[in-house]
C-alpha positions in Angstrom: -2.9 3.9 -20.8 -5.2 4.3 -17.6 -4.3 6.4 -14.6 -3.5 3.2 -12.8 -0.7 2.4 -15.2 0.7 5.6 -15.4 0.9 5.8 -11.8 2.8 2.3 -11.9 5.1 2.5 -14.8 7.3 -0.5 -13.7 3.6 -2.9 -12.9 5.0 -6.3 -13.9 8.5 -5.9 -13.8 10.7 -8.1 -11.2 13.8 -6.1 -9.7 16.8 -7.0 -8.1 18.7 -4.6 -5.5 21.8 -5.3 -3.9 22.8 -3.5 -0.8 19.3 -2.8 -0.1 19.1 -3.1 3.6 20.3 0.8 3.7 20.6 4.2 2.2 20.4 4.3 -1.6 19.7 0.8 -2.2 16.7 0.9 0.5 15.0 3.8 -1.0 15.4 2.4 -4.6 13.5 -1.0 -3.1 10.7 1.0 -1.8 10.8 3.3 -5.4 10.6 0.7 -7.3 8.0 -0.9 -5.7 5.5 2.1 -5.5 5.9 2.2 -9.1 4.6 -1.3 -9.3 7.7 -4.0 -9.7 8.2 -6.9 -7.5 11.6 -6.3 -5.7 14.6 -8.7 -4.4 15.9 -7.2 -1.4 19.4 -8.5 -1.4 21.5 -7.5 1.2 23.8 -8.9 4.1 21.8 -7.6 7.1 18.5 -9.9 6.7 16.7 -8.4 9.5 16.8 -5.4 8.0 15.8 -6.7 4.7 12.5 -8.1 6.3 11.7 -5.3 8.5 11.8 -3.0 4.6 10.5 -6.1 2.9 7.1 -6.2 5.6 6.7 -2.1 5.1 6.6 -2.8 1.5 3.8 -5.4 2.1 1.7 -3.6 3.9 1.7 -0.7 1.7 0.8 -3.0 -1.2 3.9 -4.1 -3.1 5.3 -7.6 -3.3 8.8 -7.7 -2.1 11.2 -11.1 -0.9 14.4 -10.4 1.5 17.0 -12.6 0.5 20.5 -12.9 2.6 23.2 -12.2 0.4 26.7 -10.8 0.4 27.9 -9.9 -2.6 31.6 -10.7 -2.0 30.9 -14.3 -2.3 29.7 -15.9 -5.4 28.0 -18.8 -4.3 25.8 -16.6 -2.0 25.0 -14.5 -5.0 24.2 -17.3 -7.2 22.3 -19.1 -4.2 20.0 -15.3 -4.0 19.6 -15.3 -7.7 18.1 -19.3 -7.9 15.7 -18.0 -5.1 14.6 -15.2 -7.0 13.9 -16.6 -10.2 12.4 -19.4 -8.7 10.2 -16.9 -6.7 9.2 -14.5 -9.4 10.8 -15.7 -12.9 12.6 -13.7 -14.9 14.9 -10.6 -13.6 14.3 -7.6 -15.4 15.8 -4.6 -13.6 18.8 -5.2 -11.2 20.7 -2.3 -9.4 23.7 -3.0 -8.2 24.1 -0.6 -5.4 25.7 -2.6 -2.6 29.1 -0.1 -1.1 30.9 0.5 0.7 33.9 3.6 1.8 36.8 3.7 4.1 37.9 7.2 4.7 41.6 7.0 5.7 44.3 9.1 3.7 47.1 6.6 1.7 49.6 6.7 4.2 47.1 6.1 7.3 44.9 3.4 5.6 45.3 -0.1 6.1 45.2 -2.0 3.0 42.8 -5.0 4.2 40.3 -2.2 3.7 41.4 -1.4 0.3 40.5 -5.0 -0.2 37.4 -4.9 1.0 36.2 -1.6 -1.0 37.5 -3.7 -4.2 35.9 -6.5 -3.1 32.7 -4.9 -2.9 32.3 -2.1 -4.6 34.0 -3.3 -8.2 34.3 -6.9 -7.9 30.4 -7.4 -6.1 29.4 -5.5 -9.6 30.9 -8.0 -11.7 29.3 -10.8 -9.4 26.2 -9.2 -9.8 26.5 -9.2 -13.1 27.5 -12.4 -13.3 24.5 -13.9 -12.0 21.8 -11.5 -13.6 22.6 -10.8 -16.5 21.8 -14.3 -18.3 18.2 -13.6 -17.1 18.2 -9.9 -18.3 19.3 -11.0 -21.7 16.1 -13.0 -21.5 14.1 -10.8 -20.7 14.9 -8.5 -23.9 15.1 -11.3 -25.8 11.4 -11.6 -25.1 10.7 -8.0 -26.1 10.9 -6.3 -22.9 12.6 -3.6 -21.5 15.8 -5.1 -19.4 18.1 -2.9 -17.2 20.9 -3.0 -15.6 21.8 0.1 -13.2 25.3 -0.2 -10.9 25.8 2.5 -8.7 28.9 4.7 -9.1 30.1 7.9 -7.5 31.0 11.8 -9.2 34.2 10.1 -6.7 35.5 8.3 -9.3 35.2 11.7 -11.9 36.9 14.3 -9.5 39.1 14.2 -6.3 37.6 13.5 -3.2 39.5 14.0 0.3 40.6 10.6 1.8 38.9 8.3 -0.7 41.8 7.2 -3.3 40.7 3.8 -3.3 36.6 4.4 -3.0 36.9 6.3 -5.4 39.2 4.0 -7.8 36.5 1.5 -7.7 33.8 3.9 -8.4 36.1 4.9 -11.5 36.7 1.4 -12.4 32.4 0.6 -12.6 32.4 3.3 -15.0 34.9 1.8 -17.3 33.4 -1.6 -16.7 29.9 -0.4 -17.4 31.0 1.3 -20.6 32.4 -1.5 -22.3 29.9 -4.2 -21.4 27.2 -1.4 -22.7 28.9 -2.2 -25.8 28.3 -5.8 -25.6 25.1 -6.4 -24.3 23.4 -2.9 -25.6 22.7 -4.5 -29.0 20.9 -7.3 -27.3 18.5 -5.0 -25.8 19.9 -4.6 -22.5 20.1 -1.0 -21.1 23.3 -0.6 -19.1 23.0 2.8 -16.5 25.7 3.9 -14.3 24.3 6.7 -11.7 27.0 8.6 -9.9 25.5 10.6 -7.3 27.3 13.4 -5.5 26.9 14.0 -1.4 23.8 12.3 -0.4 23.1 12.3 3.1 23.2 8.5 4.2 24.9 6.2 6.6 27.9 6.6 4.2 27.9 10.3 4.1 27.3 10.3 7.9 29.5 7.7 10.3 31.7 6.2 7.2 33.5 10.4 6.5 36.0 10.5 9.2 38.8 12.4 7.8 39.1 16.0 8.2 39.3 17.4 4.9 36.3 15.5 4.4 34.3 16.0 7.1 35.0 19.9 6.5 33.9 19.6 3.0 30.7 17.6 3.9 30.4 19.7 6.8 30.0 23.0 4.5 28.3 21.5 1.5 25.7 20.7 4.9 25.6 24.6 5.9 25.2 25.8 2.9 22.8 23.7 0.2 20.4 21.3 0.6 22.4 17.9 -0.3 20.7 15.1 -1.9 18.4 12.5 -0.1 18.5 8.7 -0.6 15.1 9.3 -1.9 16.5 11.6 -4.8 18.4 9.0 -6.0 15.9 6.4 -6.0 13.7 9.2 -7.9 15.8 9.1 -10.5 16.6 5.4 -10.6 12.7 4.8 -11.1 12.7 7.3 -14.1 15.5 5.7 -15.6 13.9 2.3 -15.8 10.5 3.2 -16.9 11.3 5.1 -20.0 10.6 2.9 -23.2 13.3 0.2 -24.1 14.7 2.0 -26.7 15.3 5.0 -24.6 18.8 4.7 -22.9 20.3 7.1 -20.8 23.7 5.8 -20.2 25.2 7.7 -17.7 24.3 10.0 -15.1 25.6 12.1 -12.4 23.2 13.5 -9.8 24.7 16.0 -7.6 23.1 19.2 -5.0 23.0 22.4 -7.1 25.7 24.0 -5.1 28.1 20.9 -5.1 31.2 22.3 -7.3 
């Protein structure tokens, strides 16, 4: 292997990112791309997408913004036909698109439960939905072919305020597990990455509670708390191991988170 390819282990792979206008999802786009793989941008917010999708340009990676909510099946499956028809086959998808309402049982209103299921379980299965067929291809073919959804150490332990987030987050895992199952035989690695406090829009303007706030509030005082970047870090080493190497499931959290 030259030093080129080493420094570009994903050159030649096409990924897919969902929610990638922001936060994690934005730093896994630009990751992925320094490391040499075309990405989708897929996301709601399309001006966002192709202000990140222009930066990744000019730096040298090849990136396409596609507007895409992933609450609605047709858009997904409209954003997958422009992809493929774009680059070919999908390869690597990462299915990071959230989102958290921070109200406590008895103060929440439930449309916003239904939005959180909406998007943070059922925008998986969407996802997955319109990927996977191509993904299946792509191991078929004797590649390596990943597909990473993004959970939350939420969904393993309490966390103030966030029954519902945090019920979805669970409910990826379980998803995730048994379609490993299915499609792992087929060559098809299946990665669920639950991070712990990471300092993002989510982290930052979504906490509102007080328990929670104090909690992030403390964790901020006293350790250094993950970046959007350290996620994407470990997103980009995930996917560039060889396809027989698998690491399943993975929680990434600040040393001093308990």
């Amino acid at each position: 292997m030259t030093e080129q390819q080493h420094s570009r282990p994903l050159a030649g792979r096409t990924a897919v990112i969902t929610g990638a206008a922001s936060g994690i999802g934005a730093a896994t786009a630009r990751r992925l791309a320094a490391d040499g793989a075309r990405v989708a941008l897929l996301a709601r917010r399309v001006d966002r997408l192709e202000d990140l999708a222009q930066k990744i340009v000019k730096d040298g990676g090849e990136a396409l913004a596609a507007a895409v909510d992933v609450t609605d099946s047709t858009s997904l499956d409209s954003g997958a036909l422009q992809v493929t028809e774009t680059y070919g086959t999908v390869d690597l998808v990462v299915a990071a698109a959230g989102i958290m309402t921070n109200k406590r049982v008895l103060e929440a209103d439930p449309d916003n439960w239904w939005r959180e299921i909406d998007t943070n379980f059922q925008g998986v299965l969407r996802t997955v939905h319109a990927f996977l067929p191509s993904l299946v291809s792509a191991a078929e073919a004797g590649g390596p072919a990943d597909l990473l959804a993004l959970s939350s150490v939420a969904g393993r332990v309490p966390f103030p305020a966030a029954s519902v987030y945090a019920a979805t987050k669970a409910a990826v895992d379980h998803f995730a597990r048994n379609l490993r199952q299915e499609v792992g035989p087929l060559g098809v690695r299946v990665t669920t990455v639950a991070p712990g406090l990471v300092q993002t829009d989510m982290s930052g303007q979504q906490l509102t509670d007080p328990d929670a706030v104090q909690w992030r509030d403390r964790l901020l005082a006293s350790n250094r708390v993950l970046s959007a970047d350290d996620v994407a870090d470990l997103i980009a080493y995930v996917t560039s191991r060889p396809p027989h190497v698998s690491l399943p499931d993975i929680a990434v959290i600040p040393t001093g988170q308990p």
